[in-house]
MDAnalysis code that builds the backbone (N, CA, C; Angstrom):
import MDAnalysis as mda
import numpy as np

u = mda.Universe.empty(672, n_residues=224, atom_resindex=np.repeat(np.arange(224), 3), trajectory=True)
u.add_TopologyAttr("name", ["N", "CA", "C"] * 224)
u.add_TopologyAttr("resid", np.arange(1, 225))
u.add_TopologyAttr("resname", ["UNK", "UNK", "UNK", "UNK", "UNK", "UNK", "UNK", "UNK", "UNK", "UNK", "UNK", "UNK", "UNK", "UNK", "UNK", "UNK", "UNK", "UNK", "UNK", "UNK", "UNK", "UNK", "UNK", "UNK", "UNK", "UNK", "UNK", "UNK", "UNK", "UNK", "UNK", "UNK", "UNK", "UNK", "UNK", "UNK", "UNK", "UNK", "UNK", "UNK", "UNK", "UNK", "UNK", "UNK", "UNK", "UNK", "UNK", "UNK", "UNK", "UNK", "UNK", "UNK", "UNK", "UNK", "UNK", "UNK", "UNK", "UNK", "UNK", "UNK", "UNK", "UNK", "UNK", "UNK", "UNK", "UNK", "UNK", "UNK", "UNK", "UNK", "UNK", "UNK", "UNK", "UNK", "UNK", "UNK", "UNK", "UNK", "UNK", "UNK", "UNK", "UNK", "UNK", "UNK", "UNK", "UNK", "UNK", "UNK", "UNK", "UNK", "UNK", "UNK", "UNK", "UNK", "UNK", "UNK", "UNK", "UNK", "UNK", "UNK", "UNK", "UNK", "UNK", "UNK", "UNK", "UNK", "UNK", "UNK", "UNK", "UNK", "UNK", "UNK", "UNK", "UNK", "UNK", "UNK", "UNK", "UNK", "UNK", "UNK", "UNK", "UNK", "UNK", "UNK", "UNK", "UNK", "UNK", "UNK", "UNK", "UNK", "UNK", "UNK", "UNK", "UNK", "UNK", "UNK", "UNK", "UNK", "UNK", "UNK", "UNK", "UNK", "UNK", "UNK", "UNK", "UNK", "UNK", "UNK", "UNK", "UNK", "UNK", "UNK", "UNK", "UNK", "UNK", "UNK", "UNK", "UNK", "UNK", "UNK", "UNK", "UNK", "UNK", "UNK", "UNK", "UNK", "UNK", "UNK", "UNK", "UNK", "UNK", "UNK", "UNK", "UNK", "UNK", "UNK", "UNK", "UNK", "UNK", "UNK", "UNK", "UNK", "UNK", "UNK", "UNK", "UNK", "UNK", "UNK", "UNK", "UNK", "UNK", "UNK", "UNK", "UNK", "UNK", "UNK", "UNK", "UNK", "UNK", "UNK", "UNK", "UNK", "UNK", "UNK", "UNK", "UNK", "UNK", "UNK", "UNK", "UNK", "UNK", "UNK", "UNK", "UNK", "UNK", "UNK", "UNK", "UNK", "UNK", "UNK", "UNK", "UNK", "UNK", "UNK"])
u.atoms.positions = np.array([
    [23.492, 113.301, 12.183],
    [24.643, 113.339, 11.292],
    [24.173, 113.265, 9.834],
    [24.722, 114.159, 9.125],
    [24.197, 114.190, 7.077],
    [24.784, 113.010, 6.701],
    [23.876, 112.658, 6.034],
    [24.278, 111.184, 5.324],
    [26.348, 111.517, 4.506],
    [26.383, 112.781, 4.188],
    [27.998, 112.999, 3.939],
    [29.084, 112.778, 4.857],
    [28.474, 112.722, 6.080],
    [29.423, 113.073, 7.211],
    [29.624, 111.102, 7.275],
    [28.783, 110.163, 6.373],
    [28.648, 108.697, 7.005],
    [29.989, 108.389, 6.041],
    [30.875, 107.180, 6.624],
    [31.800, 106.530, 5.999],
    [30.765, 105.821, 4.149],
    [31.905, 106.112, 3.554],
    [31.604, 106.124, 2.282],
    [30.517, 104.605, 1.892],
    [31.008, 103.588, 2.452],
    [30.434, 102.496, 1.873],
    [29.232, 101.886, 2.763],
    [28.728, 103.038, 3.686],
    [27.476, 103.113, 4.229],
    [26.265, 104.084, 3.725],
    [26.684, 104.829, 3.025],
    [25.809, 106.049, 2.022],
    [24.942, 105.106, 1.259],
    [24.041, 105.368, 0.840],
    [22.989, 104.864, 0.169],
    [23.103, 104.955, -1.036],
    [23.425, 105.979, -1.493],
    [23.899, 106.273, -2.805],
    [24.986, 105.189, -3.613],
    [26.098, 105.171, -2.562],
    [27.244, 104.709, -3.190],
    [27.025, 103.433, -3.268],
    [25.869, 102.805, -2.332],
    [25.569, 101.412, -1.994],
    [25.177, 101.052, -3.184],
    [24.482, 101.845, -3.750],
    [23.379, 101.511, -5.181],
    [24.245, 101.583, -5.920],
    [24.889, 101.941, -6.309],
    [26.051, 102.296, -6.867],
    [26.882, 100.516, -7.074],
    [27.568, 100.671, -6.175],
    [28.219, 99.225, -6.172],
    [27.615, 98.316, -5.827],
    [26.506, 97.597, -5.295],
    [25.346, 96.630, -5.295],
    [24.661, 96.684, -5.661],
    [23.974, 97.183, -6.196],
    [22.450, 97.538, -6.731],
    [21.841, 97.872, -5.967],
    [20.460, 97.845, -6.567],
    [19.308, 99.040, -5.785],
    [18.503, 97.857, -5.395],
    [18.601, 96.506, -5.575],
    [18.221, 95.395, -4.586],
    [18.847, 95.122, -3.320],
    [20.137, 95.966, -3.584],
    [20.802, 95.735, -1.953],
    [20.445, 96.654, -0.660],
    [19.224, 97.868, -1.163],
    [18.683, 98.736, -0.212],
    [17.477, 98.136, 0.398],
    [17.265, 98.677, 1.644],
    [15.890, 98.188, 2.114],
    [14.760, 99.387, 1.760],
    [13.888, 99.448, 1.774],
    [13.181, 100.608, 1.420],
    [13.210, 102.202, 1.828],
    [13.443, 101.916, 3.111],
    [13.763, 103.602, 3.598],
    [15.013, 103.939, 3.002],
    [16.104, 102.923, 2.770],
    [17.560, 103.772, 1.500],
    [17.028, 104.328, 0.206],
    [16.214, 103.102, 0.096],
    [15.828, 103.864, -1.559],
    [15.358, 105.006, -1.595],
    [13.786, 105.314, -0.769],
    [13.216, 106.240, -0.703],
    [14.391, 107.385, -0.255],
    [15.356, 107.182, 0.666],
    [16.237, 108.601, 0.672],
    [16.938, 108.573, -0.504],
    [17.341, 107.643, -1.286],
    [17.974, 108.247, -2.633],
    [17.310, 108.834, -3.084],
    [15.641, 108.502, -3.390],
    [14.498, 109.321, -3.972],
    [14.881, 111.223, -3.484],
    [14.822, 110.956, -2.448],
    [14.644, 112.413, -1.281],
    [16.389, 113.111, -1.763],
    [17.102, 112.796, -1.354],
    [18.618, 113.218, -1.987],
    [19.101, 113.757, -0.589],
    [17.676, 114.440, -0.027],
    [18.695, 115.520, 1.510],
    [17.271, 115.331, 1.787],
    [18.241, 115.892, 3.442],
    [16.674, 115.482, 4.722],
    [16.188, 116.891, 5.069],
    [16.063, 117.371, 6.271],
    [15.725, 118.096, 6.911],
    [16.389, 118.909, 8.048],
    [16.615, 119.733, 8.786],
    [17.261, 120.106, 9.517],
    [16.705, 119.475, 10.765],
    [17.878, 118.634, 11.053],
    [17.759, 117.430, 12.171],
    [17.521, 115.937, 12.015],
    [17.464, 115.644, 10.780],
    [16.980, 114.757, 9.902],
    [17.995, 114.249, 8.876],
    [18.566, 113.021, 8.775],
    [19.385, 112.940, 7.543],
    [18.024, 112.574, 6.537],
    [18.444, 112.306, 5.354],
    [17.264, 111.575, 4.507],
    [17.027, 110.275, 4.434],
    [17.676, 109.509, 4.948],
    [17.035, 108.303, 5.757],
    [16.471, 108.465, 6.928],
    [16.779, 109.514, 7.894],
    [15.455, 108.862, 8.504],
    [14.412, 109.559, 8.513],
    [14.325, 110.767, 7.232],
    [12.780, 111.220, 6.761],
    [12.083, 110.331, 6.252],
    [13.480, 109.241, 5.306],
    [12.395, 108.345, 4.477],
    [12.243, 106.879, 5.930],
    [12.878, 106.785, 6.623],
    [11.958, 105.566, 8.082],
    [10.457, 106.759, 8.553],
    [10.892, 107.818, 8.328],
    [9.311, 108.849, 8.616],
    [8.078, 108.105, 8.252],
    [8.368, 108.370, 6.840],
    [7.879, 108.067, 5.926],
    [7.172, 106.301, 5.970],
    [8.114, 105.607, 6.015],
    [7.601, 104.122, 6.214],
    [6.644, 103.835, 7.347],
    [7.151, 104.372, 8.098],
    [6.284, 104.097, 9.291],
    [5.273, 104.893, 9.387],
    [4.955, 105.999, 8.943],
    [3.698, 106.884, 9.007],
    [2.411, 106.451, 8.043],
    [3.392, 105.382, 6.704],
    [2.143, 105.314, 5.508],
    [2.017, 103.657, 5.857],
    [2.654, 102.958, 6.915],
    [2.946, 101.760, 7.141],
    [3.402, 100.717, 6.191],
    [3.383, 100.958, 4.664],
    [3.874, 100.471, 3.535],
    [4.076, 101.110, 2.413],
    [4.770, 100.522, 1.370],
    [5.198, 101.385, 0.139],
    [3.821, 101.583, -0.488],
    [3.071, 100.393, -0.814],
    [1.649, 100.842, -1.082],
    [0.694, 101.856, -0.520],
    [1.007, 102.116, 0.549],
    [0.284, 103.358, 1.095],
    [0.762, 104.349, 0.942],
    [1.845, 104.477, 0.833],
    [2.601, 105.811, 0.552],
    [2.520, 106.013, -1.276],
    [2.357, 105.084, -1.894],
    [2.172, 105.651, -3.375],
    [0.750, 105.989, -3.931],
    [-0.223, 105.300, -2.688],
    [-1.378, 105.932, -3.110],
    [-2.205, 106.870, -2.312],
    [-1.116, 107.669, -1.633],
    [-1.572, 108.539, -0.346],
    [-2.154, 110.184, -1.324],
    [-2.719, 110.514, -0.722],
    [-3.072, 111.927, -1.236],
    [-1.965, 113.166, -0.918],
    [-1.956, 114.026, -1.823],
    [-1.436, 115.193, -1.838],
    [-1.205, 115.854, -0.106],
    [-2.401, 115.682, 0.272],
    [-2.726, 116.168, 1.961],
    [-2.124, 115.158, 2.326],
    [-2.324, 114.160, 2.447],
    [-1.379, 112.974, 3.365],
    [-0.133, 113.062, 3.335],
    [0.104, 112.947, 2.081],
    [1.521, 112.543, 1.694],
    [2.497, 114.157, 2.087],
    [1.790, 115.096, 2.241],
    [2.390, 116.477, 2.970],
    [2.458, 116.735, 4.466],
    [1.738, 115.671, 4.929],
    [1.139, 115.533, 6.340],
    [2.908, 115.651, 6.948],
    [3.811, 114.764, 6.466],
    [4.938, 114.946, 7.247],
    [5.872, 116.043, 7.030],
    [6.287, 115.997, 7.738],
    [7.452, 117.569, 7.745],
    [8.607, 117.283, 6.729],
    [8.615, 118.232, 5.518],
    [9.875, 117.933, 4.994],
    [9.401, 117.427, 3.094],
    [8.182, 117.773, 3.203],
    [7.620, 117.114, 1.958],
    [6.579, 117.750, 1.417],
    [6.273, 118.046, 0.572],
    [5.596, 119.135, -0.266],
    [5.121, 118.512, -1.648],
    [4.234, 119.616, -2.216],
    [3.955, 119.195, -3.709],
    [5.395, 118.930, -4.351],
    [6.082, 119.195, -4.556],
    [7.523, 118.825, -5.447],
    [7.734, 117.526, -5.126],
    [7.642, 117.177, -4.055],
    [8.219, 115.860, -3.914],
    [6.979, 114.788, -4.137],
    [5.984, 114.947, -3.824],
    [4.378, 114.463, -4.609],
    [4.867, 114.035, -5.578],
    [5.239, 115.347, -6.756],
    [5.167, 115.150, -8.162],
    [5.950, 114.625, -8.973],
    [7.452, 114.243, -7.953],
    [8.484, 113.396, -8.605],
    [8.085, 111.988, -8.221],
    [7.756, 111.761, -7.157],
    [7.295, 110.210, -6.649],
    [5.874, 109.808, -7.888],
    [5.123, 110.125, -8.054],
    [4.029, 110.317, -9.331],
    [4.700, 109.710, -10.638],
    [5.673, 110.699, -11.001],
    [6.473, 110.666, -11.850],
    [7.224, 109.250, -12.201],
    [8.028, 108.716, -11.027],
    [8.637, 107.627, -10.732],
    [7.858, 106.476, -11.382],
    [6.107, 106.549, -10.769],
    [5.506, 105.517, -10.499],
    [4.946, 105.408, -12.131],
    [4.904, 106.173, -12.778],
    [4.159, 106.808, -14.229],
    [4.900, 105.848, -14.997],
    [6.402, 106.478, -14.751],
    [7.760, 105.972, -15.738],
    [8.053, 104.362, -15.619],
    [7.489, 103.882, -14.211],
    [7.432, 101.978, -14.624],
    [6.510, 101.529, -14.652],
    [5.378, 101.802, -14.654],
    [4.202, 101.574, -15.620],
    [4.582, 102.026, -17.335],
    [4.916, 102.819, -18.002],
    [5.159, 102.786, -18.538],
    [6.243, 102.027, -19.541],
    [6.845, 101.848, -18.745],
    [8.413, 100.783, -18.849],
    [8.257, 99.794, -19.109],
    [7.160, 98.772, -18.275],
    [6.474, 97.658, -18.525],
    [5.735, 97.785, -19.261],
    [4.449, 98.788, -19.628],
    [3.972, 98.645, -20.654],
    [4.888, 98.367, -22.409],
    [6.000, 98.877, -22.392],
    [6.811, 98.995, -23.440],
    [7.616, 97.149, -23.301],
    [7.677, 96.894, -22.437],
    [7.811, 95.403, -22.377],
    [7.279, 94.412, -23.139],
    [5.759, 94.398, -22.547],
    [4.545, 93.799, -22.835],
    [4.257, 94.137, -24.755],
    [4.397, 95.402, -25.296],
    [4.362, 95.692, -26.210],
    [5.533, 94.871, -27.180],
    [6.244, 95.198, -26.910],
    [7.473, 93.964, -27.387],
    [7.273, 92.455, -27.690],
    [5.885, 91.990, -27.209],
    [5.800, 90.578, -27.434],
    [5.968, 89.610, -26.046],
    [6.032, 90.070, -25.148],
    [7.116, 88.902, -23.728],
    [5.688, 88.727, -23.305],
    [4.454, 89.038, -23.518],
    [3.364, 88.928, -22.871],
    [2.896, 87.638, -22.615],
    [3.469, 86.244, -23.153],
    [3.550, 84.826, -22.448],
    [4.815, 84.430, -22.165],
    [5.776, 84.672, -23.138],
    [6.918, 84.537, -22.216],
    [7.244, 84.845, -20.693],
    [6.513, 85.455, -21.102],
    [6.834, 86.503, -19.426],
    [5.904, 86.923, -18.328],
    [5.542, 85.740, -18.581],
    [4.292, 86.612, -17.434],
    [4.006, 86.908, -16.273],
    [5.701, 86.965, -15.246],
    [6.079, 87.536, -14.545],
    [6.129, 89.295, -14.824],
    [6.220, 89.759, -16.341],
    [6.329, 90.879, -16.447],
    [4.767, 91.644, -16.310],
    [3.821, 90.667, -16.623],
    [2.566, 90.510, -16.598],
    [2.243, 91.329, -15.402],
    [2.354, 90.448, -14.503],
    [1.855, 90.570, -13.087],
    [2.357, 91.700, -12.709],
    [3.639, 92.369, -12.802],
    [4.319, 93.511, -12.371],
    [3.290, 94.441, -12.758],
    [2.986, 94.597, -13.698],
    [2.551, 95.530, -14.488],
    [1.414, 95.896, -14.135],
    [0.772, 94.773, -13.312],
    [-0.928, 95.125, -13.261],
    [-0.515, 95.260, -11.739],
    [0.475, 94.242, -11.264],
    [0.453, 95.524, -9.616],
    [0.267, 96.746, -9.652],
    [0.945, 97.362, -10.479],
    [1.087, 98.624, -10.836],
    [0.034, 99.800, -11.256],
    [-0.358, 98.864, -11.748],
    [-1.568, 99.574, -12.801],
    [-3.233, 98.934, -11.618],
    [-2.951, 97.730, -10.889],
    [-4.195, 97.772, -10.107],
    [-4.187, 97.713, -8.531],
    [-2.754, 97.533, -8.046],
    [-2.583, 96.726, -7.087],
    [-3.016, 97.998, -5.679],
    [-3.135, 99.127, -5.912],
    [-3.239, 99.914, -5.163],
    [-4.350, 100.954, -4.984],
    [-5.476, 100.355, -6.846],
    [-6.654, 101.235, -6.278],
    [-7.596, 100.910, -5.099],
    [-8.386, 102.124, -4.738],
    [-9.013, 101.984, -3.374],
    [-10.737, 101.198, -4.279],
    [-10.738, 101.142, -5.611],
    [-12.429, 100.698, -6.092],
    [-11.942, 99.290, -6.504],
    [-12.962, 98.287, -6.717],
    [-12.257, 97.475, -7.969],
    [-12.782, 97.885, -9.302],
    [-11.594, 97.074, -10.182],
    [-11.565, 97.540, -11.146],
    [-11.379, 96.434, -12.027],
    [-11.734, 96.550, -13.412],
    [-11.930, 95.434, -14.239],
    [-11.053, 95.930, -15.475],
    [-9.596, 95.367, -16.100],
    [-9.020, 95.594, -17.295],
    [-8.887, 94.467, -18.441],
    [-8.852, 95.001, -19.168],
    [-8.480, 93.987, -20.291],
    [-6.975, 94.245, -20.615],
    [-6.557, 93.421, -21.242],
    [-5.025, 93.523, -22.153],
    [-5.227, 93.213, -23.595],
    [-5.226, 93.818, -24.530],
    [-5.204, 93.302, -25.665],
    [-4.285, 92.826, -26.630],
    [-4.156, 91.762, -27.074],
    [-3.092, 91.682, -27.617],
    [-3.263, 90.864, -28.913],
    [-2.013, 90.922, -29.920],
    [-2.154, 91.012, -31.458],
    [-1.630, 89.248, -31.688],
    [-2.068, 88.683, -33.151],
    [-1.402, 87.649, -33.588],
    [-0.407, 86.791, -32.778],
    [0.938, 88.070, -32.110],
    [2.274, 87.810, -31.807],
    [2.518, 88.020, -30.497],
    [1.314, 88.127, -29.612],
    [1.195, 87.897, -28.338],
    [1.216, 89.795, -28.360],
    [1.611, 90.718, -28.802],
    [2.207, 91.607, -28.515],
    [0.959, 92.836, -28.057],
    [1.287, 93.085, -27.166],
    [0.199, 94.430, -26.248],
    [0.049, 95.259, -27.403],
    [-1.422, 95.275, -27.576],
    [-2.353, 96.477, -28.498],
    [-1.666, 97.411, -27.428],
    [-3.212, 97.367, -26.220],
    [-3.090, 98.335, -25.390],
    [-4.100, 97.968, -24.265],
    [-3.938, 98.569, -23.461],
    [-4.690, 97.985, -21.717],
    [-5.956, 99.150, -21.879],
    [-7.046, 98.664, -21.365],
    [-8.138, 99.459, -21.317],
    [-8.967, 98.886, -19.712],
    [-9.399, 99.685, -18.689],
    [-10.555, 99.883, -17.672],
    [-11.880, 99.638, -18.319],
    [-12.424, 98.390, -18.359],
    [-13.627, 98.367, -19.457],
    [-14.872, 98.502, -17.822],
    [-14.227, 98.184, -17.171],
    [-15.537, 98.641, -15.841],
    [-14.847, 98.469, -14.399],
    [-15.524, 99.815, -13.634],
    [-15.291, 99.834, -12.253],
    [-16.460, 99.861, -11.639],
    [-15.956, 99.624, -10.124],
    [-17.283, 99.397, -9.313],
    [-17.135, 99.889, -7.829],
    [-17.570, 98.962, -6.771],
    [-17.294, 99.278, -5.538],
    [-15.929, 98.684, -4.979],
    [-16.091, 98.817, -3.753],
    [-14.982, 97.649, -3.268],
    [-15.219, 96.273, -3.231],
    [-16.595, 95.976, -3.368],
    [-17.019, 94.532, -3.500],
    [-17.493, 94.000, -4.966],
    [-17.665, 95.056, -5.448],
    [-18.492, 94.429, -6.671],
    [-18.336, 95.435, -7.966],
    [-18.193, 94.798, -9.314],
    [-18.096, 95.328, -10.449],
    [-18.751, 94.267, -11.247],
    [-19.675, 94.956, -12.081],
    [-20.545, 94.459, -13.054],
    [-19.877, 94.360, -14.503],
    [-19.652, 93.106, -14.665],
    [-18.925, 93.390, -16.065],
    [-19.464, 92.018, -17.332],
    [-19.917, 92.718, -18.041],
    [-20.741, 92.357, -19.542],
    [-20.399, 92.149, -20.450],
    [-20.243, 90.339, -20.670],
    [-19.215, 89.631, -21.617],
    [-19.512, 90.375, -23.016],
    [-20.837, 91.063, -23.343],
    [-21.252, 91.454, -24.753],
    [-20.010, 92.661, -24.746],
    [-20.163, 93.246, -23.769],
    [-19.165, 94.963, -24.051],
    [-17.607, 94.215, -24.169],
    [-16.982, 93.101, -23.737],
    [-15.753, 92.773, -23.373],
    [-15.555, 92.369, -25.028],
    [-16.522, 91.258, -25.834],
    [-16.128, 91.055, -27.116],
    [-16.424, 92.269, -28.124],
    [-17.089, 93.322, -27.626],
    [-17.638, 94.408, -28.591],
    [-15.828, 95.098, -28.705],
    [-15.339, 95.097, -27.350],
    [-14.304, 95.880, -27.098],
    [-13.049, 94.989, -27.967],
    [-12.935, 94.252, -27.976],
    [-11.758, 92.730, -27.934],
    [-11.769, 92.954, -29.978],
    [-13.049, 93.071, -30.348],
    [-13.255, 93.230, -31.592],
    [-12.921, 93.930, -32.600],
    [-13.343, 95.423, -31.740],
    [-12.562, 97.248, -31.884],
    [-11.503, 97.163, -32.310],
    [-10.444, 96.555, -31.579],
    [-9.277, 96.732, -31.808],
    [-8.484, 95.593, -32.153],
    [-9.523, 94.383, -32.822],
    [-8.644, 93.606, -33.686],
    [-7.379, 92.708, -32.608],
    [-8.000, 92.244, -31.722],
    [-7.548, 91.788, -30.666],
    [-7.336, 90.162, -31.151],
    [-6.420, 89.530, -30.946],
    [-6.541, 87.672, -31.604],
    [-6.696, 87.171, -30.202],
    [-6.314, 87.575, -28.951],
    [-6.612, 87.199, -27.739],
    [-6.175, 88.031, -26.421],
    [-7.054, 87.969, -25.195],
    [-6.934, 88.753, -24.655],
    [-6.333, 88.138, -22.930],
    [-5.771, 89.438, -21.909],
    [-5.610, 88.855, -20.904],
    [-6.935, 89.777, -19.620],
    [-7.497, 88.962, -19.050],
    [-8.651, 90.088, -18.209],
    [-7.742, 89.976, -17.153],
    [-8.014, 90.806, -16.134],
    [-7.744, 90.796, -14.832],
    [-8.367, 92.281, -13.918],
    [-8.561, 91.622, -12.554],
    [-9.486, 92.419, -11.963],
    [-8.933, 92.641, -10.575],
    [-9.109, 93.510, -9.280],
    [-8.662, 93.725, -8.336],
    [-9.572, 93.152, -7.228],
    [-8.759, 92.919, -6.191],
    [-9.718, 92.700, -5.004],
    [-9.173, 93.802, -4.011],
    [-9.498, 94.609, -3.362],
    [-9.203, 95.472, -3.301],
    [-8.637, 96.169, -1.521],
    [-10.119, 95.235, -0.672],
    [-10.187, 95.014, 0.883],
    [-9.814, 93.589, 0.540],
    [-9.635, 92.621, 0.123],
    [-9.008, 91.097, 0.144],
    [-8.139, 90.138, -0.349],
    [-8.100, 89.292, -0.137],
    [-6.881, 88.470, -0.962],
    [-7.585, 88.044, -2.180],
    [-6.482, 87.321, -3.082],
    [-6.568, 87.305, -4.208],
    [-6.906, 85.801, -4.840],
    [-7.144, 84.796, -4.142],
    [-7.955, 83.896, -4.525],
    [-9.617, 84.370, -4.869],
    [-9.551, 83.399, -6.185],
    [-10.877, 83.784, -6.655],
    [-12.048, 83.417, -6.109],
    [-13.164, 84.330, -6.282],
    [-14.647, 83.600, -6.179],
    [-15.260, 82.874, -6.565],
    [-16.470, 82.444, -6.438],
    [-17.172, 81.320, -7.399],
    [-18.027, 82.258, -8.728],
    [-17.864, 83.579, -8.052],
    [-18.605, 84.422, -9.175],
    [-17.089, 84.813, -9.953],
    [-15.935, 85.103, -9.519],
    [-14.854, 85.174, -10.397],
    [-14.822, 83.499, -11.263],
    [-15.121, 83.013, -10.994],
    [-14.884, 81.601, -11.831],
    [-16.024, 81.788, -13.040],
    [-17.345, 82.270, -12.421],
    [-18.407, 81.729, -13.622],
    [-18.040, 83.303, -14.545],
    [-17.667, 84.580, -14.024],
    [-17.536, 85.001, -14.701],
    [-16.161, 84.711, -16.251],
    [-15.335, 84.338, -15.125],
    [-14.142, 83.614, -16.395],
    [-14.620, 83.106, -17.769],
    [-15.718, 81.312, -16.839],
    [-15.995, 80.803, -18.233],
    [-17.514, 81.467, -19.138],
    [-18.192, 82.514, -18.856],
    [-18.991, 83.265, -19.433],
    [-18.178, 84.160, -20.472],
    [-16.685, 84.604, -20.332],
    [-16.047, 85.404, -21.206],
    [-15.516, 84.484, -22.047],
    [-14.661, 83.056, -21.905],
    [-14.387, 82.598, -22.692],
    [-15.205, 81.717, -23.661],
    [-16.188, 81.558, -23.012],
    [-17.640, 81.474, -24.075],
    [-18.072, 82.479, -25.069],
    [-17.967, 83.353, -24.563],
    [-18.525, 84.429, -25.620],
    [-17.652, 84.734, -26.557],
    [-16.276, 84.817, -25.931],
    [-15.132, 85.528, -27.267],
    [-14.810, 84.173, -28.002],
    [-15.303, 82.875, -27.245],
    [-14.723, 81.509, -28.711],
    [-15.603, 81.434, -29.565],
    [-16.835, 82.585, -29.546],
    [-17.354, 82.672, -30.685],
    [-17.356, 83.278, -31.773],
    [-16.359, 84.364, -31.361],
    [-15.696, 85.625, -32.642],
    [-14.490, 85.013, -32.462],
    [-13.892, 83.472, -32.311],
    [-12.397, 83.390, -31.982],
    [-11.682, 84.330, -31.634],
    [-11.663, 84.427, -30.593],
    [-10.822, 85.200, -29.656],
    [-10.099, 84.364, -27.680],
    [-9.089, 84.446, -28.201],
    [-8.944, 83.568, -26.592],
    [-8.671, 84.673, -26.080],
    [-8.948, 83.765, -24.563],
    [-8.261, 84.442, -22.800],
    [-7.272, 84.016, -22.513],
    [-6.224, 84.197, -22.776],
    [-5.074, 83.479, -22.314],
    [-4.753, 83.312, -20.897],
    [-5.685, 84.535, -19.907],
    [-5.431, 84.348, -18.331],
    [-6.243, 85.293, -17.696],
    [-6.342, 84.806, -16.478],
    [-6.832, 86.042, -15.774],
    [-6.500, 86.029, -14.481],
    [-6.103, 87.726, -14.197],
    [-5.297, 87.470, -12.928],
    [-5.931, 88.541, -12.141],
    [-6.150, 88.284, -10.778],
    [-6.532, 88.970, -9.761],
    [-5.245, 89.250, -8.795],
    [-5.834, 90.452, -8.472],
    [-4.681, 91.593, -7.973],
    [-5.225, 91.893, -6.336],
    [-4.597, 91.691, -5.580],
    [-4.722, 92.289, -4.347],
    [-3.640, 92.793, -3.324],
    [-2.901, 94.325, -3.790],
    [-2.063, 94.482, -2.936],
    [-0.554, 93.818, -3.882],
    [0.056, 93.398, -3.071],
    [1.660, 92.885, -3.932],
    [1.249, 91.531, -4.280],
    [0.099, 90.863, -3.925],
    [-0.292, 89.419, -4.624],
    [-1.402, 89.276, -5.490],
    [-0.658, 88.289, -6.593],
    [-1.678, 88.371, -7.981],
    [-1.923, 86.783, -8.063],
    [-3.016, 86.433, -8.325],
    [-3.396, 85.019, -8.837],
    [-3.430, 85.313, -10.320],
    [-3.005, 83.831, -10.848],
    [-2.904, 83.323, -12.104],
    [-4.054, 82.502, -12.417],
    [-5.325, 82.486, -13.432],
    [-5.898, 81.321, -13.427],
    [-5.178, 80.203, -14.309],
    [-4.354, 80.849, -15.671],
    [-3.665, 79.769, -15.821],
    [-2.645, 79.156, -15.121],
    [-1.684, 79.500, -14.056],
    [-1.115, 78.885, -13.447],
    [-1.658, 78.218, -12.775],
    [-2.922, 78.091, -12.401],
    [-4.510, 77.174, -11.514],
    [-4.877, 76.125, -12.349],
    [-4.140, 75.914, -13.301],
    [-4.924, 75.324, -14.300],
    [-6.454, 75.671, -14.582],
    [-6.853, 76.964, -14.553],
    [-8.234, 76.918, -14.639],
    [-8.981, 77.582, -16.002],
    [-7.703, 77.609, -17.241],
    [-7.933, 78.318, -18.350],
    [-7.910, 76.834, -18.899],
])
């Protein structure tokens, strides 16, 4: 049956509509994404296809072109709007963070680097830079590595922190196959950075590790 043929206040659409788009479970959303299904298919249950084939939203946003075509009903067009989607709230948050909320908020924090780390397949090492007023310079990849290991060199982090006139910064790094409690080498690396940048005064205000939809705080660890 086409999602038109469903009584009105079961449509997905209309749901979002009058509840919000917190009142969908993921396969609604993703068919609002989709709009129409397939012949035999409403667009919910291309998008339960979908869930269950990539087994999570994270797999499905970082699936390849070939994968993500693998199911019937989905093509480069629809690739390139889901891309699109994912571009536009990274971006969104970045414009947040830029605004200043970057301690206020550092729930907006964490969103942001899900986003931006929570789903690569390497790890990866970023900085956040930010001005006087807490407010996002701009995010930079200062080093990647394997899935286990990234080499990263407190001299290049203050060379970088310096560049751009940074008053303090936020690091954070991915774990990528694991959870997101830190190491003992994530710890010594911490206080090796905040050693080096309290010598051009420059603070760390945090550092957060990313694995998947969970992020550690070291300042919420008390460990800043």
């Amino acid at each position: 049956m086409a999602i038109t043929d469903w009584p009105t206040d079961q449509r997905p659409r209309e749901r979002l509509i009058k509840h919000g788009a917190q009142s969908l479970s993921d396969a609604e959303l993703l068919a609002v994404f989709l709009r129409i299904g397939i012949k035999g298919k409403s667009a919910v249950d291309l998008a339960r296809d979908m869930v269950n084939h990539f087994g999570s939203l994270n797999n499905l946003f970082t699936a390849t072109l070939s994968d993500f075509s693998a199911i019937h009903g989905l093509g480069s067009a629809k690739y390139a709007q889901l891309q699109a989607v994912l571009e536009l709230a990274r971006r969104a948050l970045d414009e947040e963070l830029r605004l200043g909320i970057a301690l206020s908020s550092p729930q907006a924090v964490k969103h942001y680097l899900q986003l931006l780390l929570g789903n690569k397949p390497y790890e990866s090492f970023v900085v956040l830079y930010l001005d006087v007023k807490n407010r996002l310079i701009c995010t930079d990849e200062l080093f990647r590595g394997t899935l286990t290991h990234a080499s990263v060199y407190p001299r290049e982090v203050v060379k970088s922190a310096l560049s751009r006139n940074a008053a303090s910064i936020i690091i954070s790094h991915n774990h990528p196959s694991g959870t997101p409690e830190p190491s003992a080498a994530d710890h010594a690396l911490t206080d090796a950075l905040k050693q080096a940048l309290s010598l051009v005064d420059i603070r760390i205000l945090d550092h957060f590790i990313v694995a998947g939809k969970q992020v550690y705080s070291f300042a919420e660890h008390g460990h800043m």
